[in-house]
NUKERO-181276 format. One record per residue: residue in three letters; x, y, z of N, C-alpha, C in turn; residue number from 1. Coordinates in nm, 3 decimals. Layout:
<recs>
{pagu: ala	n_u: X	n_v: Y	n_w: Z	ca_u: X	ca_v: Y	ca_w: Z	c_u: X	c_v: Y	c_w: Z	minu: NUM}
...
</recs>
This chain:
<recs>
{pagu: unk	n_u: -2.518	n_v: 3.180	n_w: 4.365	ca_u: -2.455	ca_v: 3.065	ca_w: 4.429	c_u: -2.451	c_v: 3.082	c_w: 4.582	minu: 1}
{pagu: unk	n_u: -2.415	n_v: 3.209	n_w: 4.688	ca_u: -2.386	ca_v: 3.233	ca_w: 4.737	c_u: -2.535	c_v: 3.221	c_w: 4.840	minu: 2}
{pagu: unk	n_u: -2.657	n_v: 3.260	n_w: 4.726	ca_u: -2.825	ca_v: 3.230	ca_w: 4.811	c_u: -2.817	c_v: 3.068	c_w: 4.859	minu: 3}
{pagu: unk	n_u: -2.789	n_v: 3.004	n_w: 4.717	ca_u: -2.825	ca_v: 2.851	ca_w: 4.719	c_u: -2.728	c_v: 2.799	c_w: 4.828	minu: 4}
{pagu: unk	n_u: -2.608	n_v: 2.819	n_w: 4.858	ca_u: -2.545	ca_v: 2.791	ca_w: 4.981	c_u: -2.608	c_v: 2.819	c_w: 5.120	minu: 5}
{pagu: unk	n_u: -2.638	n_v: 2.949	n_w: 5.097	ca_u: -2.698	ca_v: 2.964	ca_w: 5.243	c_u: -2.826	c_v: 2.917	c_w: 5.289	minu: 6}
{pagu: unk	n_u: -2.910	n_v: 2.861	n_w: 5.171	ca_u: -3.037	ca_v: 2.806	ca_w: 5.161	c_u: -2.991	c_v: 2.625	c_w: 5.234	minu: 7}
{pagu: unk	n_u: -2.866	n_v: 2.587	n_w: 5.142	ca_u: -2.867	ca_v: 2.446	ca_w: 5.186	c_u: -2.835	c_v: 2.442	c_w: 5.339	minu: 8}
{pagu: unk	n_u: -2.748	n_v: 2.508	n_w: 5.365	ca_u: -2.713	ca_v: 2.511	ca_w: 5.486	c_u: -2.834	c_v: 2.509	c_w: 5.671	minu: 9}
{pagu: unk	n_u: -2.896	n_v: 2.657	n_w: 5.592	ca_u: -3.041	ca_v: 2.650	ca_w: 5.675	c_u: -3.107	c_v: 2.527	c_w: 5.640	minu: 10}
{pagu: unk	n_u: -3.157	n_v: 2.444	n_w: 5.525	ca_u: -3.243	ca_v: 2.347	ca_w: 5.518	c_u: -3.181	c_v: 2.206	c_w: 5.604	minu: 11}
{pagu: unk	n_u: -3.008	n_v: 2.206	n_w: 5.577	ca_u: -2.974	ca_v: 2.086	ca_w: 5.667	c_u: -2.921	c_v: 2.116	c_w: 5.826	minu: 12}
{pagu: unk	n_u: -2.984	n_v: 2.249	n_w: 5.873	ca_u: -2.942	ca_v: 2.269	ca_w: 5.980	c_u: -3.103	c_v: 2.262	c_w: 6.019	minu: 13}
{pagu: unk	n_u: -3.195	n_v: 2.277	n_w: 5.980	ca_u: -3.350	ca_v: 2.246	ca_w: 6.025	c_u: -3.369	c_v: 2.069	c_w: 5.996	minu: 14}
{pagu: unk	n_u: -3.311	n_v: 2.010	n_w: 5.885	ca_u: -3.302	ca_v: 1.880	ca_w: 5.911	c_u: -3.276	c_v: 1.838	c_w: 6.033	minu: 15}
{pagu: unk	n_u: -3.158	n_v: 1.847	n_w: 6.072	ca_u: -3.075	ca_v: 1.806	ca_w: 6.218	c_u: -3.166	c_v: 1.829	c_w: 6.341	minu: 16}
{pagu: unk	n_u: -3.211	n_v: 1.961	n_w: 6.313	ca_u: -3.302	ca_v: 1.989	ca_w: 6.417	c_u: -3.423	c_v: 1.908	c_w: 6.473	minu: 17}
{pagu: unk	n_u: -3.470	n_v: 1.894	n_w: 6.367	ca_u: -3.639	ca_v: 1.811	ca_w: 6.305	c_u: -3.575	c_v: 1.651	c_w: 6.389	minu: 18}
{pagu: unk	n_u: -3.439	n_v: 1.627	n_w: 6.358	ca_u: -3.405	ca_v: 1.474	ca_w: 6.387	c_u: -3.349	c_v: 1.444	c_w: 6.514	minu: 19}
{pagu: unk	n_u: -3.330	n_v: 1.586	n_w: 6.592	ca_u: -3.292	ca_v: 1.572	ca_w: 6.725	c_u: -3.406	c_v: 1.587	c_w: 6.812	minu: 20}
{pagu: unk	n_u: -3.486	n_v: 1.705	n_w: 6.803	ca_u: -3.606	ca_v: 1.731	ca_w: 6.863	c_u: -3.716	c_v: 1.591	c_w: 6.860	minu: 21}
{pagu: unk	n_u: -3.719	n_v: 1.554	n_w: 6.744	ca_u: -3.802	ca_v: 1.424	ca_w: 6.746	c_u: -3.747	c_v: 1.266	c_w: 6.798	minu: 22}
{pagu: unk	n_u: -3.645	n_v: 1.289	n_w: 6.828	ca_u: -3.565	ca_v: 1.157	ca_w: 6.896	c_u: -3.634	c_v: 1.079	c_w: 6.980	minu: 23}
{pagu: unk	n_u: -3.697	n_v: 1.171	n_w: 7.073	ca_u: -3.767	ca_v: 1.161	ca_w: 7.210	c_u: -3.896	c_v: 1.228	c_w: 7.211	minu: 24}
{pagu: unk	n_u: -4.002	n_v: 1.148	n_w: 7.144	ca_u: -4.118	ca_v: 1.186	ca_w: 7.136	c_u: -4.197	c_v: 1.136	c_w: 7.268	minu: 25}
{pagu: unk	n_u: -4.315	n_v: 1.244	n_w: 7.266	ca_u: -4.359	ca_v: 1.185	ca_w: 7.412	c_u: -4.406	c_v: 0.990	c_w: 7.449	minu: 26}
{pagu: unk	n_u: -4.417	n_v: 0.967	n_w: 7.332	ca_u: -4.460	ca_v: 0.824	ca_w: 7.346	c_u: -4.382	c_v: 0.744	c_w: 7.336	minu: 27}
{pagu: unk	n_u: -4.239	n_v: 0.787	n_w: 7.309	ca_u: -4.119	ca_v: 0.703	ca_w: 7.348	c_u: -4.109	c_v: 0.701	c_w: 7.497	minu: 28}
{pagu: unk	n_u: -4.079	n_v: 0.823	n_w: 7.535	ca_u: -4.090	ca_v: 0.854	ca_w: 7.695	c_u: -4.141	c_v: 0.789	c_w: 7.782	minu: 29}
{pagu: unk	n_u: -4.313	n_v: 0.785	n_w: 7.722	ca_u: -4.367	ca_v: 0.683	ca_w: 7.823	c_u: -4.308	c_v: 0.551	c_w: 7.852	minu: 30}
{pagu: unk	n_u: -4.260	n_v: 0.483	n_w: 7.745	ca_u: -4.196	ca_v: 0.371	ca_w: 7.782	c_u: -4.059	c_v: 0.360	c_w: 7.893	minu: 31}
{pagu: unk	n_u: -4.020	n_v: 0.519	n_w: 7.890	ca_u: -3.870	ca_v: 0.449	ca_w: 7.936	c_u: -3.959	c_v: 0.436	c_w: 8.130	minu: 32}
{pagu: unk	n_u: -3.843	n_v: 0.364	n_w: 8.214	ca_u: -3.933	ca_v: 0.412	ca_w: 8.318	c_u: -3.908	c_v: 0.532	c_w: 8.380	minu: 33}
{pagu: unk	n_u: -3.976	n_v: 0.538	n_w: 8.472	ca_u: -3.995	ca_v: 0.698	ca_w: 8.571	c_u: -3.928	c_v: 0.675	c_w: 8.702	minu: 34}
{pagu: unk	n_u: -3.796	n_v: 0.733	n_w: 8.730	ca_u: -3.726	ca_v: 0.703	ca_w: 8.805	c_u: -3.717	c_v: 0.802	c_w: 8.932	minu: 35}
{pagu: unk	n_u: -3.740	n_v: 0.807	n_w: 9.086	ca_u: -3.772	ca_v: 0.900	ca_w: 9.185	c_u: -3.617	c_v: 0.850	c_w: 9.262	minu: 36}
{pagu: unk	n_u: -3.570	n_v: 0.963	n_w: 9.321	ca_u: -3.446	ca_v: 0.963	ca_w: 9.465	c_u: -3.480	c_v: 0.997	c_w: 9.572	minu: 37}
{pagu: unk	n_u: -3.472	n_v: 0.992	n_w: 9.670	ca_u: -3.504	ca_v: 1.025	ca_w: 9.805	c_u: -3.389	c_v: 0.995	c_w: 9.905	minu: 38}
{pagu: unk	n_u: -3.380	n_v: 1.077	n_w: 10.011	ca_u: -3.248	ca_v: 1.027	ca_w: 10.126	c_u: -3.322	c_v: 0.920	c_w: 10.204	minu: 39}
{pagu: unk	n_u: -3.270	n_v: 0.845	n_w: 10.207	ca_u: -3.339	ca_v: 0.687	ca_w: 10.320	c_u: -3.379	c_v: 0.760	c_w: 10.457	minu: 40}
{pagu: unk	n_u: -3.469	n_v: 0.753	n_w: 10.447	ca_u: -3.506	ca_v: 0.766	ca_w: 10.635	c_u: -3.534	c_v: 0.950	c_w: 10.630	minu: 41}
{pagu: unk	n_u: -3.554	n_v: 1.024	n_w: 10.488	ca_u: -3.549	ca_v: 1.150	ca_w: 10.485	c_u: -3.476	c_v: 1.212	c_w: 10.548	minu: 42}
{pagu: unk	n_u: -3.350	n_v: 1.150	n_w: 10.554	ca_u: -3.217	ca_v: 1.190	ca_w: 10.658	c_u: -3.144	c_v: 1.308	c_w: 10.550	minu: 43}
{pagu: unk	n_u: -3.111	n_v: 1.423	n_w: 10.582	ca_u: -3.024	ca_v: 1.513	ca_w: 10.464	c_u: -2.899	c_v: 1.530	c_w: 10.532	minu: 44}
{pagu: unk	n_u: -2.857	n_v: 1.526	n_w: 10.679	ca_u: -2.788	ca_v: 1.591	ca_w: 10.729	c_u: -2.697	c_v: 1.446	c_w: 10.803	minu: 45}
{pagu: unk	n_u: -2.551	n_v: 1.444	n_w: 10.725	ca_u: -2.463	ca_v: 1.360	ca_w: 10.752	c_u: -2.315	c_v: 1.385	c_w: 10.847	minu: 46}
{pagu: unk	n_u: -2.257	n_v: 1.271	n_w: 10.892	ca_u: -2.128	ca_v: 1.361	ca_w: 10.947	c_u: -2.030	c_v: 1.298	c_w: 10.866	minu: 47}
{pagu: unk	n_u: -1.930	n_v: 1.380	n_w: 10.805	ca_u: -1.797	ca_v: 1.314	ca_w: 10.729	c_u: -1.746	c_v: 1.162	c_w: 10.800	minu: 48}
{pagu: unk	n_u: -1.761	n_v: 1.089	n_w: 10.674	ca_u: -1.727	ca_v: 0.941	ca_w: 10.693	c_u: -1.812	c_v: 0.852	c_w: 10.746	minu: 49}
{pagu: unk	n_u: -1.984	n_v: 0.914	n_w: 10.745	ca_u: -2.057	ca_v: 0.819	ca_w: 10.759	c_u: -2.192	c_v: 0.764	c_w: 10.637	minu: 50}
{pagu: unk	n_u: -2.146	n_v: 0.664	n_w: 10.613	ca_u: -2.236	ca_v: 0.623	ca_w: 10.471	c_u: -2.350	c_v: 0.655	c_w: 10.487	minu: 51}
{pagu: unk	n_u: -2.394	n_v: 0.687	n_w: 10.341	ca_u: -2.511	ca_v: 0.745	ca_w: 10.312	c_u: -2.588	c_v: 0.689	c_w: 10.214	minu: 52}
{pagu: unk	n_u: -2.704	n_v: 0.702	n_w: 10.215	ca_u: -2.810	ca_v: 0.569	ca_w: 10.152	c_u: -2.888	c_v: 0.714	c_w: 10.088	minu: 53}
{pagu: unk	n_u: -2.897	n_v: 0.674	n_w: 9.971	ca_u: -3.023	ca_v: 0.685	ca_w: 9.901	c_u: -3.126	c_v: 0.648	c_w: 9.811	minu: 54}
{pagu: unk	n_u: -3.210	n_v: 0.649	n_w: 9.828	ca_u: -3.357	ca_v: 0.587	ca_w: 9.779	c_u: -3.368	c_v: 0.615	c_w: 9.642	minu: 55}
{pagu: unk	n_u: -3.374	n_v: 0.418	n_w: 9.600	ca_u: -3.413	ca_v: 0.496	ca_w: 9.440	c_u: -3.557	c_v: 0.392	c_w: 9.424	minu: 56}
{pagu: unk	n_u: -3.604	n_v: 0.478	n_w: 9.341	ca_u: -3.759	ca_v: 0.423	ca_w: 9.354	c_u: -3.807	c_v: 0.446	c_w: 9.199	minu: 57}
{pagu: unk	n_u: -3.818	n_v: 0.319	n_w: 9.170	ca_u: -3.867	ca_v: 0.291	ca_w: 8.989	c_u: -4.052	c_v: 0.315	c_w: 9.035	minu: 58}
{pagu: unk	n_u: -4.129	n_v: 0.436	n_w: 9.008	ca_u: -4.245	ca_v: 0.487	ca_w: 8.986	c_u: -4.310	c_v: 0.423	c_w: 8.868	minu: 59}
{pagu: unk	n_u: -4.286	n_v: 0.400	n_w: 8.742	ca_u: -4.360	ca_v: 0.371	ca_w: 8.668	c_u: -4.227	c_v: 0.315	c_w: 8.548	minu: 60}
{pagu: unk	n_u: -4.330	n_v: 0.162	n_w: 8.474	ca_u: -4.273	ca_v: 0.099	ca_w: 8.433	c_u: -4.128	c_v: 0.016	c_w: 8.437	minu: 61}
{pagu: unk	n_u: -4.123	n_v: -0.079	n_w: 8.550	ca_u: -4.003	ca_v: -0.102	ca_w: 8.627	c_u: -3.994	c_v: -0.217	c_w: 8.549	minu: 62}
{pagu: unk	n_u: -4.056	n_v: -0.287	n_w: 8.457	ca_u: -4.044	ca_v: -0.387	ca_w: 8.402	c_u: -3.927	c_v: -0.358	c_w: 8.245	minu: 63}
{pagu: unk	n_u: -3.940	n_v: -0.235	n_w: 8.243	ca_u: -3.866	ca_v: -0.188	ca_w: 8.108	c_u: -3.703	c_v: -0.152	c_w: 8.187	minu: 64}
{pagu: unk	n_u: -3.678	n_v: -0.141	n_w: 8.298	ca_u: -3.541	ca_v: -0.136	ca_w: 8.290	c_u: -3.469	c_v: -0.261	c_w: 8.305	minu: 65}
{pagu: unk	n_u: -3.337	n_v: -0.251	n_w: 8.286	ca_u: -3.217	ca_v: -0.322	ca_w: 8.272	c_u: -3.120	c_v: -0.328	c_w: 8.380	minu: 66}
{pagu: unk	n_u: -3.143	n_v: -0.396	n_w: 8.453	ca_u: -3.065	ca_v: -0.320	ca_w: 8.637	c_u: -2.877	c_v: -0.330	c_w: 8.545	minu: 67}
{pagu: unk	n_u: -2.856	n_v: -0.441	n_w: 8.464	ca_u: -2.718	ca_v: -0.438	ca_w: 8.404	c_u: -2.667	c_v: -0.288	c_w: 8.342	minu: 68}
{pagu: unk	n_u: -2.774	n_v: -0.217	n_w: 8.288	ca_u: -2.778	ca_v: -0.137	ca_w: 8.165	c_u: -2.782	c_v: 0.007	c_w: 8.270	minu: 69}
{pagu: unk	n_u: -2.851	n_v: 0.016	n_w: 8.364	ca_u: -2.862	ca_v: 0.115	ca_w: 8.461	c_u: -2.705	c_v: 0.169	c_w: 8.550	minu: 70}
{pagu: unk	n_u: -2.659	n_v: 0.271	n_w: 8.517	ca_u: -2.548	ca_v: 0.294	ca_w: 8.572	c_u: -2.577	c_v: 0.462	c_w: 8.610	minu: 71}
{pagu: unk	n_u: -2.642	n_v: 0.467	n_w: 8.675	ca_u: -2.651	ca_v: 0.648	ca_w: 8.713	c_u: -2.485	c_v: 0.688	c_w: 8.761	minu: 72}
{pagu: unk	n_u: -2.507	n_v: 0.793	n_w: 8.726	ca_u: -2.331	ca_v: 0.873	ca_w: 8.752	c_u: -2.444	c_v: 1.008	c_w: 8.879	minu: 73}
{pagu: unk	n_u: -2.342	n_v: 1.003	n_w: 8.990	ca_u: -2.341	ca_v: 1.125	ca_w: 9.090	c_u: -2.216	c_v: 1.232	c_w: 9.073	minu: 74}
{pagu: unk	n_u: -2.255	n_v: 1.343	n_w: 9.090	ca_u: -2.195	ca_v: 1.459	ca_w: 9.065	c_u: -2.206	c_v: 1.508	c_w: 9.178	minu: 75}
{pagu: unk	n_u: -2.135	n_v: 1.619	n_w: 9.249	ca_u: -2.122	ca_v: 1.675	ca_w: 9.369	c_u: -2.017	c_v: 1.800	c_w: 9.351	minu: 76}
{pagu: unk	n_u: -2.063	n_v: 1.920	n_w: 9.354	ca_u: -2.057	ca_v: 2.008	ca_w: 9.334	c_u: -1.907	c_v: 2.018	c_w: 9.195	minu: 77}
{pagu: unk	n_u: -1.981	n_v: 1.981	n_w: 9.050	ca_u: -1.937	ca_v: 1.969	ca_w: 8.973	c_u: -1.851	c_v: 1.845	c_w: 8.938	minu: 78}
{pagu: unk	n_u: -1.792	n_v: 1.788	n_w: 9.036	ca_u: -1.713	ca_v: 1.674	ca_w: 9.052	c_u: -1.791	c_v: 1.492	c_w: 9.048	minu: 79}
{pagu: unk	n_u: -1.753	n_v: 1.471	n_w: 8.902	ca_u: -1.806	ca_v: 1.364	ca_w: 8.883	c_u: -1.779	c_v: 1.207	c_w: 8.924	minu: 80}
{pagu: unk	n_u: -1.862	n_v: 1.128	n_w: 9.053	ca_u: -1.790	ca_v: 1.022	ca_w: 9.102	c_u: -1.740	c_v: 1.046	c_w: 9.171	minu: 81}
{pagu: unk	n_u: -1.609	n_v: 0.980	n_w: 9.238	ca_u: -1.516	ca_v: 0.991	ca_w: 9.387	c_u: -1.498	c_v: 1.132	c_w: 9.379	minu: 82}
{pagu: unk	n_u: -1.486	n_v: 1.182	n_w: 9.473	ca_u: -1.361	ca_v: 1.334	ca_w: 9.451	c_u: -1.339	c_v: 1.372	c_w: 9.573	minu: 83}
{pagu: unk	n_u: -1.290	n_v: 1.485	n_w: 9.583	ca_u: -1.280	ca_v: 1.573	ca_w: 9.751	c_u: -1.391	c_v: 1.529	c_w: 9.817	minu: 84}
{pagu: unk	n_u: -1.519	n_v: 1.517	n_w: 9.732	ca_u: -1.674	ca_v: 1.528	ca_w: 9.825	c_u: -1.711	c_v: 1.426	c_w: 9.889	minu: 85}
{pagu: unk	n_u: -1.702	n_v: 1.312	n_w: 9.775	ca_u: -1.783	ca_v: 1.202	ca_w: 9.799	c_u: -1.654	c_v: 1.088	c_w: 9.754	minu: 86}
{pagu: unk	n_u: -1.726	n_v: 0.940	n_w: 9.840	ca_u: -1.626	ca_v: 0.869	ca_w: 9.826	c_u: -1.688	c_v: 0.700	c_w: 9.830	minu: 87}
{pagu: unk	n_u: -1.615	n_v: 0.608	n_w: 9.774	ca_u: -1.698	ca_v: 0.481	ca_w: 9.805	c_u: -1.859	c_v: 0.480	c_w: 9.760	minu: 88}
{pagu: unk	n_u: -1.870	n_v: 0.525	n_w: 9.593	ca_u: -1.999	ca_v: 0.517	ca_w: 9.577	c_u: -2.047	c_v: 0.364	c_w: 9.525	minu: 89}
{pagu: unk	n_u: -2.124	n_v: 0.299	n_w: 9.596	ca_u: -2.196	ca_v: 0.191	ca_w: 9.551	c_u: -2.332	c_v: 0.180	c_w: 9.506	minu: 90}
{pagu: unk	n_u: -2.356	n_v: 0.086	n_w: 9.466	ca_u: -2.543	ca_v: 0.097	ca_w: 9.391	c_u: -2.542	c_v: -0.069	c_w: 9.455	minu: 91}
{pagu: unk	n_u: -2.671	n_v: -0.059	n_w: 9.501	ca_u: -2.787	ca_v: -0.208	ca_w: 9.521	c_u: -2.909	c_v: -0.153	c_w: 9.456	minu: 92}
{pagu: unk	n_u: -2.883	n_v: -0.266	n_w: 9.329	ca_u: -2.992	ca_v: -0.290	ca_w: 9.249	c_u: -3.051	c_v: -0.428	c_w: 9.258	minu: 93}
{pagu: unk	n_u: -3.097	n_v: -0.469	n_w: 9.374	ca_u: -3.093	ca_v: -0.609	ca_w: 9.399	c_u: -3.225	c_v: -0.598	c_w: 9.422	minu: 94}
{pagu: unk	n_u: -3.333	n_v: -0.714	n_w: 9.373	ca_u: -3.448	ca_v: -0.720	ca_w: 9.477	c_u: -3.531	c_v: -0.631	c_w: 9.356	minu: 95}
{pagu: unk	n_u: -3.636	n_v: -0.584	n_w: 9.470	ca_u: -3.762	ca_v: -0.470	ca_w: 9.394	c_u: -3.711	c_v: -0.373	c_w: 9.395	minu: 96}
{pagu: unk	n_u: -3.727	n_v: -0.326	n_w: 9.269	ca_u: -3.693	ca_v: -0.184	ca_w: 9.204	c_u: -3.776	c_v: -0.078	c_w: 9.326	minu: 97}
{pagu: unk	n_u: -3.805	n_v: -0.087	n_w: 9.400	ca_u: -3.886	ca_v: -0.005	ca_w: 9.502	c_u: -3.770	c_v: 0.026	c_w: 9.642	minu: 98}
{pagu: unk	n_u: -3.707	n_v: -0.105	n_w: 9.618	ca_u: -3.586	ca_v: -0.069	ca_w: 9.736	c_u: -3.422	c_v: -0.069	c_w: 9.725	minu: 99}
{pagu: unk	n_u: -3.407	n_v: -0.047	n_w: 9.614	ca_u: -3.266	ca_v: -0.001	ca_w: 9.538	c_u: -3.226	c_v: 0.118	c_w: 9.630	minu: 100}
{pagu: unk	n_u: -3.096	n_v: 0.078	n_w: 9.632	ca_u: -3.019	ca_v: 0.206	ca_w: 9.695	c_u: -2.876	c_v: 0.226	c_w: 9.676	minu: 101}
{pagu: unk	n_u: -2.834	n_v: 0.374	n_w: 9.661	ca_u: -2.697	ca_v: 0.392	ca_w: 9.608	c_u: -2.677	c_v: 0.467	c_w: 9.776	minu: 102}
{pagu: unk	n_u: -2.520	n_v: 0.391	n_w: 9.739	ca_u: -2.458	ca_v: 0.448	ca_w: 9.918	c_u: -2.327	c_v: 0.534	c_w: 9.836	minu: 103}
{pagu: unk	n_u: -2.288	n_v: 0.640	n_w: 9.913	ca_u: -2.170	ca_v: 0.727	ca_w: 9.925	c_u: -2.130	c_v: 0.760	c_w: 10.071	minu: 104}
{pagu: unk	n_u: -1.984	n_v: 0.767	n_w: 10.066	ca_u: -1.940	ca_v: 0.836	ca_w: 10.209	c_u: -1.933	c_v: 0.991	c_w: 10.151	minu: 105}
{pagu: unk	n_u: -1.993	n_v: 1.072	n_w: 10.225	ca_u: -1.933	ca_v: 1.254	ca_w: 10.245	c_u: -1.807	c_v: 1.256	c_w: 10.313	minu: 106}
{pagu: unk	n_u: -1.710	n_v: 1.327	n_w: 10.238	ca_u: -1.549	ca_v: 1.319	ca_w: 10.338	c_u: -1.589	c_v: 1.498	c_w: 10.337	minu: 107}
{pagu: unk	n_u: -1.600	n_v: 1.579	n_w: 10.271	ca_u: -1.608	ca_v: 1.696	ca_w: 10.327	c_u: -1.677	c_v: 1.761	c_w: 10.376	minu: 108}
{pagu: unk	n_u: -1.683	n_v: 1.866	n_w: 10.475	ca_u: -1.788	ca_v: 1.919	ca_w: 10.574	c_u: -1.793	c_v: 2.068	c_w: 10.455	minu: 109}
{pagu: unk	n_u: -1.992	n_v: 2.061	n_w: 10.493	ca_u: -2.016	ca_v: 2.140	ca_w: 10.385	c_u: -2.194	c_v: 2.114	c_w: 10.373	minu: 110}
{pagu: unk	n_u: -2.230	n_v: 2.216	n_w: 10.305	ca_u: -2.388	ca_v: 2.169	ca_w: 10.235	c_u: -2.361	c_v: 2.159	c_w: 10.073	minu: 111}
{pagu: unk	n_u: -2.436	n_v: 2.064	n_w: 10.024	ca_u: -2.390	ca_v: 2.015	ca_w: 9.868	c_u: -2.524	c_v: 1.976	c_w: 9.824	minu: 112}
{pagu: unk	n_u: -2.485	n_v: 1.982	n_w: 9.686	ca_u: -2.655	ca_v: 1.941	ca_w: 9.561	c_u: -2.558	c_v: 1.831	c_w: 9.520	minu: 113}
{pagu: unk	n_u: -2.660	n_v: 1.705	n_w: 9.503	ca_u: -2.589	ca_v: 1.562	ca_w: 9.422	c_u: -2.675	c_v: 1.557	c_w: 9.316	minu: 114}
{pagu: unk	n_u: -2.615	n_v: 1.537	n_w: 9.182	ca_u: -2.694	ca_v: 1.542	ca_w: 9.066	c_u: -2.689	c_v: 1.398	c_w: 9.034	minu: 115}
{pagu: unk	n_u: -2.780	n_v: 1.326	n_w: 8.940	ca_u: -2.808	ca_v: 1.218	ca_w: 8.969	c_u: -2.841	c_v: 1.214	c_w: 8.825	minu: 116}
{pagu: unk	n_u: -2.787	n_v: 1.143	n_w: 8.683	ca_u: -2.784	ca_v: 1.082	ca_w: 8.592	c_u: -2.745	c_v: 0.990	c_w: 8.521	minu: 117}
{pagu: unk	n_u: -2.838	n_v: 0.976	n_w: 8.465	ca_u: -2.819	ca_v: 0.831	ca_w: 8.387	c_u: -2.881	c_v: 0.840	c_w: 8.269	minu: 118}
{pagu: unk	n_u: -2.776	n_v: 0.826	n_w: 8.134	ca_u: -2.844	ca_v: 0.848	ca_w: 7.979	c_u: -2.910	c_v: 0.777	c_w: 7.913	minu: 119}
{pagu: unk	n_u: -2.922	n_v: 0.666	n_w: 7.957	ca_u: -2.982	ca_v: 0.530	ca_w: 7.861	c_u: -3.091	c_v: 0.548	c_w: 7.881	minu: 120}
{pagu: unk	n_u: -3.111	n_v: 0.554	n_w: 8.002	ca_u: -3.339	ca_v: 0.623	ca_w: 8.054	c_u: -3.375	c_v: 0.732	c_w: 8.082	minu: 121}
{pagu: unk	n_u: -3.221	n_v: 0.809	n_w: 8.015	ca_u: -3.295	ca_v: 0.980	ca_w: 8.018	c_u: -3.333	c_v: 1.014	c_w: 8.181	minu: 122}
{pagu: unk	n_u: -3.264	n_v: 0.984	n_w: 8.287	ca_u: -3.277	ca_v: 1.047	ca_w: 8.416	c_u: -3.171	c_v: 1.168	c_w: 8.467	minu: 123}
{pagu: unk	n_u: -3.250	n_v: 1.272	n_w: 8.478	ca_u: -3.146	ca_v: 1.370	ca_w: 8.547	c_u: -3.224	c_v: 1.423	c_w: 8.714	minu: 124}
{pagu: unk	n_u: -3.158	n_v: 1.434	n_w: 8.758	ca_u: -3.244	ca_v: 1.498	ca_w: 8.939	c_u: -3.155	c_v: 1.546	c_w: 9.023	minu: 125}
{pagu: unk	n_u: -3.198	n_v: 1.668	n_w: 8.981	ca_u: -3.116	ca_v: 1.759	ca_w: 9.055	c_u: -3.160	c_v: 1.795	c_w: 9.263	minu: 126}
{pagu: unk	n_u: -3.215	n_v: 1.741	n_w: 9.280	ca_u: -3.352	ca_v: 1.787	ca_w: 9.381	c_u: -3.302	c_v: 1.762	c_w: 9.537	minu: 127}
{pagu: unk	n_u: -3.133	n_v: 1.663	n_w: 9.501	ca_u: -3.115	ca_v: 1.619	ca_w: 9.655	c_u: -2.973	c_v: 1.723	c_w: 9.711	minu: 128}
{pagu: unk	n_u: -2.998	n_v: 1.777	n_w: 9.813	ca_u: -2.936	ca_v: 1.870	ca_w: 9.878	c_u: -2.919	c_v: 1.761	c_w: 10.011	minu: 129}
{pagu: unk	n_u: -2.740	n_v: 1.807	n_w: 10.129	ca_u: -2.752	ca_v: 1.747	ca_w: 10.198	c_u: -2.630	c_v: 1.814	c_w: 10.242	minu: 130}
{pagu: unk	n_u: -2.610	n_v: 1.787	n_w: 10.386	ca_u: -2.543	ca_v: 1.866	ca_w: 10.505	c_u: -2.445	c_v: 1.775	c_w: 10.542	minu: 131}
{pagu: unk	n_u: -2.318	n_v: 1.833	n_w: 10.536	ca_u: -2.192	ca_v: 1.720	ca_w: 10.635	c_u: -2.150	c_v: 1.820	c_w: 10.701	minu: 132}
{pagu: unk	n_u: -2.128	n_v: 1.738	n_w: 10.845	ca_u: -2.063	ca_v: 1.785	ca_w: 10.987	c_u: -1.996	c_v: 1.729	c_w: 10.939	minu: 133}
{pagu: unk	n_u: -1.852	n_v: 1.802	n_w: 11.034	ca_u: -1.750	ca_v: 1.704	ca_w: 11.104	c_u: -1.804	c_v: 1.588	c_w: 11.165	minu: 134}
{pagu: unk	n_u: -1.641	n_v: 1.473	n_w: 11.149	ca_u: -1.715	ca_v: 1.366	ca_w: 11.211	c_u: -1.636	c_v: 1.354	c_w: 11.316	minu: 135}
{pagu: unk	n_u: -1.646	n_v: 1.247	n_w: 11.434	ca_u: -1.564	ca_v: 1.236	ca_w: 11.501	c_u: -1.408	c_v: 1.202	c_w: 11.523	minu: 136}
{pagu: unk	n_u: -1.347	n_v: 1.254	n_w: 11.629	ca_u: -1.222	ca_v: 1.204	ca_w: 11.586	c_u: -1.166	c_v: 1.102	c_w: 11.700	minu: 137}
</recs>
């Protein structure tokens, strides 16, 4: 009894597997689109309390997203959305998917990674690093 237990167990734990791994086959993928970030103006280096633009750029298949359905979440050094770091985050999804842009203010002085996801089209991008001075007083 004690085989046949441990047998079912492995067979519905390779089930699960088989049904997660295959969720996202490569030819699903292709469909979702291919989503790129960039700092506007290749600007990285900000001063606390001055808005910040970044570039979002639909690469391939821009006809398959949902600008309603599109809600990327920013992270900043673990802190998801407003926090100590970042503040006043907005999205313009208006227009061509080529010139979309999400704005944040930096309130703290510092160098930081902004992580950049969104689950519905499977986007994660880790890639944007960026510098706050003090700002003036």
């Amino acid at each position: 009894m004690e085989i046949l237990t441990c047998f079912l167990i492995s067979l519905s734990s390779f089930s699960f597997f088989s049904l997660s791994s295959s969720e996202f086959t490569t030819s699903d993928r292709t469909k979702l689109p291919l989503i790129a970030f960039s700092w506007w103006d290749d600007k990285g280096t900000f001063m606390a309390g001055e808005t910040t633009t970044i570039r979002v750029k639909v690469l391939e298949n821009a006809d398959k997203i949902d600008r309603k359905v599109f809600k990327p979440i920013l992270t900043v050094n673990g802190k998801e959305g407003n926090s100590s770091y970042i503040s006043t985050i907005l999205f313009d999804f208006d227009g061509d998917p080529n010139d979309w842009k999400i704005f944040f203010t930096p309130i703290r002085v510092g160098l930081f990674n902004v992580l950049i996801n969104e689950d519905h089209y499977k986007v994660f991008d880790s890639s944007l690093h960026f510098q706050v001075e003090p700002g003036l007083t």
